[in-house]
C-alpha positions in Angstrom: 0.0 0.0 0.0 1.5 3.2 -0.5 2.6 5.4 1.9 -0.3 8.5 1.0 -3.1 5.8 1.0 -1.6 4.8 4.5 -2.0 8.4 5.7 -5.1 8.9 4.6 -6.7 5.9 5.8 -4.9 6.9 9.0 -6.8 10.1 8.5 -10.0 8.8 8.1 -9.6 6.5 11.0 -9.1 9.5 13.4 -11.7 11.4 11.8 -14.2 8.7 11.8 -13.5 6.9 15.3 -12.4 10.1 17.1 -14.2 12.7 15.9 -10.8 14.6 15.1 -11.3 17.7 13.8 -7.8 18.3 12.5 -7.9 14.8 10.5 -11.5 16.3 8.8 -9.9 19.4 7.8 -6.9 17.7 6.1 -9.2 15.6 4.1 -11.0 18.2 2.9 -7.5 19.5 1.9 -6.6 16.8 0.2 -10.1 16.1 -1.5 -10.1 20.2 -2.7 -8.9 19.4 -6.1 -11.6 16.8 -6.6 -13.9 19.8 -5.8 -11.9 22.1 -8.3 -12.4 19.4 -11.4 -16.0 18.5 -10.7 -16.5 22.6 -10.8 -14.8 22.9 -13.6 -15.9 20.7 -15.4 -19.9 21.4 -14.5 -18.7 25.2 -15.2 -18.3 24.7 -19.1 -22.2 23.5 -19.6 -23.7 26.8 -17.5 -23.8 30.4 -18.9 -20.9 32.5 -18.7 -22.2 34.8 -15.8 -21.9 31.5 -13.3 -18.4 32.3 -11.9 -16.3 29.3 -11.7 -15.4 30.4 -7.7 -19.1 30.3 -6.7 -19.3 26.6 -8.5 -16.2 25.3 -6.1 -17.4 27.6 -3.0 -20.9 25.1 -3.3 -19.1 22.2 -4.5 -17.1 22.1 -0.8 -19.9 22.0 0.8 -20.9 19.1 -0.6 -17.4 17.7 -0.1 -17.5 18.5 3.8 -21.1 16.8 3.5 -19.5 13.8 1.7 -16.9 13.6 4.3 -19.8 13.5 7.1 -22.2 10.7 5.6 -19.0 8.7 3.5 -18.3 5.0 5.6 -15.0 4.1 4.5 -16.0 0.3 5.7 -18.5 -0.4 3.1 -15.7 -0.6 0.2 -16.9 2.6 -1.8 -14.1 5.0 -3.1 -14.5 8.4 -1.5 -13.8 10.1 -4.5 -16.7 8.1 -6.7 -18.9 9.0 -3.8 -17.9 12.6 -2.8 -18.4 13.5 -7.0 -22.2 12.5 -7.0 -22.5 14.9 -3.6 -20.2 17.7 -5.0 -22.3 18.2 -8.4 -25.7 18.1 -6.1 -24.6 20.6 -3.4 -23.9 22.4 -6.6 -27.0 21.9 -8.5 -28.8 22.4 -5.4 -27.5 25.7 -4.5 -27.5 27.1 -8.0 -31.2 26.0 -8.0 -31.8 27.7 -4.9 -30.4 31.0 -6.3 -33.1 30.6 -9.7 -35.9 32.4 -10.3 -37.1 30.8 -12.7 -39.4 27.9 -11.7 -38.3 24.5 -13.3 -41.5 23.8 -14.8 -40.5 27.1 -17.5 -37.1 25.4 -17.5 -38.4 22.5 -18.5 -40.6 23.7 -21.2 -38.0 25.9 -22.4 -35.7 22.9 -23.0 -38.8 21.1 -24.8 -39.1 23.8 -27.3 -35.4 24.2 -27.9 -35.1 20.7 -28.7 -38.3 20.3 -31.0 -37.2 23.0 -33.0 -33.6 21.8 -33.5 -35.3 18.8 -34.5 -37.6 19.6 -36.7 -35.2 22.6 -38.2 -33.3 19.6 -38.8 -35.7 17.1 -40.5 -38.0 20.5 -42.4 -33.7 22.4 -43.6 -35.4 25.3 -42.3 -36.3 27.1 -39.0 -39.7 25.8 -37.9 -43.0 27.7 -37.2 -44.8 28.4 -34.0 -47.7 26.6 -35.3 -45.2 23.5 -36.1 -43.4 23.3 -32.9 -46.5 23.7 -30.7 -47.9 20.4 -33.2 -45.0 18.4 -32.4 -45.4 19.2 -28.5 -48.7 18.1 -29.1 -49.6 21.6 -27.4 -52.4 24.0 -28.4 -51.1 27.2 -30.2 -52.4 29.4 -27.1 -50.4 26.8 -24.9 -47.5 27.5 -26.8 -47.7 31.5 -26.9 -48.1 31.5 -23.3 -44.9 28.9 -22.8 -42.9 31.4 -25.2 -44.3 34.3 -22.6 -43.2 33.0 -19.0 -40.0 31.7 -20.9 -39.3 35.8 -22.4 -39.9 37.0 -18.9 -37.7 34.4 -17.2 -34.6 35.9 -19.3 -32.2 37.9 -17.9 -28.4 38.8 -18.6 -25.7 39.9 -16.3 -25.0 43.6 -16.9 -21.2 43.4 -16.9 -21.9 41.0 -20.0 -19.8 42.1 -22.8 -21.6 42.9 -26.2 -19.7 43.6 -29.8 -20.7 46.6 -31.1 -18.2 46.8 -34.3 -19.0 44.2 -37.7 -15.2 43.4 -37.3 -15.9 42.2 -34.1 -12.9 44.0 -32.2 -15.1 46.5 -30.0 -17.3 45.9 -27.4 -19.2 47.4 -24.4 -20.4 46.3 -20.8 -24.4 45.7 -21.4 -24.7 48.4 -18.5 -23.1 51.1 -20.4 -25.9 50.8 -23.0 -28.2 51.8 -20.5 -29.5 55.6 -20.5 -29.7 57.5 -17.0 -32.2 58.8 -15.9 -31.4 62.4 -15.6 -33.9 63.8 -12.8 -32.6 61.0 -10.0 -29.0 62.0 -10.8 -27.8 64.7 -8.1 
């Protein structure tokens, strides 16, 4: 057995058996970069405003919550464990922080994929009217789906936007908005 695999079974043995704080903490320092990868790699499927940092900050919790619940006698890998619980403490928290409600989510997802579908199978972009068919929706169903989902959008305001065909200039979405002149003292 190799000598880190002896000290970290040593650590979970004094962590598990004697409650030792100091043997928790330096598991959670040596399972950080596990935290770090699942983060990162969860990071590349959300929007850009999601900051990576925020993704590892709930991720750890889910760590320290892995390292709570995880029974090293039942002949589970931490690390195949603690990944499931770092991407839920993430999910979870990010859902938390949403708006949105899932069921508009959910549609929203619907829609994008019938389209891309039948853009796909029609070599052009679908209509309302064909999209709502292949949802097996009514029209007025679909109109109102296409509503909540508008309203749901948002962008961060530090977002950059080009502004130039060449694509070399750019400007914070915030900029773009006019002040209003009679609350400015």
């Amino acid at each position: 057995m190799p000598e880190e695999n002896k000290e970290i079974n040593e650590l979970w043995r004094q962590y598990k058996k004697d409650g030792d704080v100091q043997a928790r903490d330096r598991l959670i320092l040596n399972y950080a970069p596990l935290v770090k990868y699942v983060a990162g790699r969860m990071g590349s499927n959300f929007p850009s405003h999601v900051d990576e940092s925020d993704l590892i900050s709930y991720g750890l919790l889910g760590l320290i919550g892995a390292l709570e619940r995880f029974e090293p006698d039942r002949n589970i890998k931490f690390e195949t464990y603690a990944i499931a619980r770092i991407k839920g403490s993430i999910l979870d928290e990010l859902r938390s922080l949403d708006w949105v409600p899932r069921s508009v989510r959910s549609i929203a997802r619907k829609i994008e994929k019938s389209s891309a579908a039948l853009e796909n199978k029609l070599h052009r972009a679908p209509t309302d009217e064909e999209i709502a068919r292949d949802l097996d929706i009514s029209d007025d169903e679909f109109q109102e789906a296409l509503t909540k989902i508008s309203s749901s959008s948002i962008v961060a305001l530090e977002e950059l936007w080009t502004i130039s065909s060449t694509g070399t200039e750019s400007v914070a979405l915030i900029d773009t908005i006019e002040e209003d002149r009679k609350s400015v003292v």
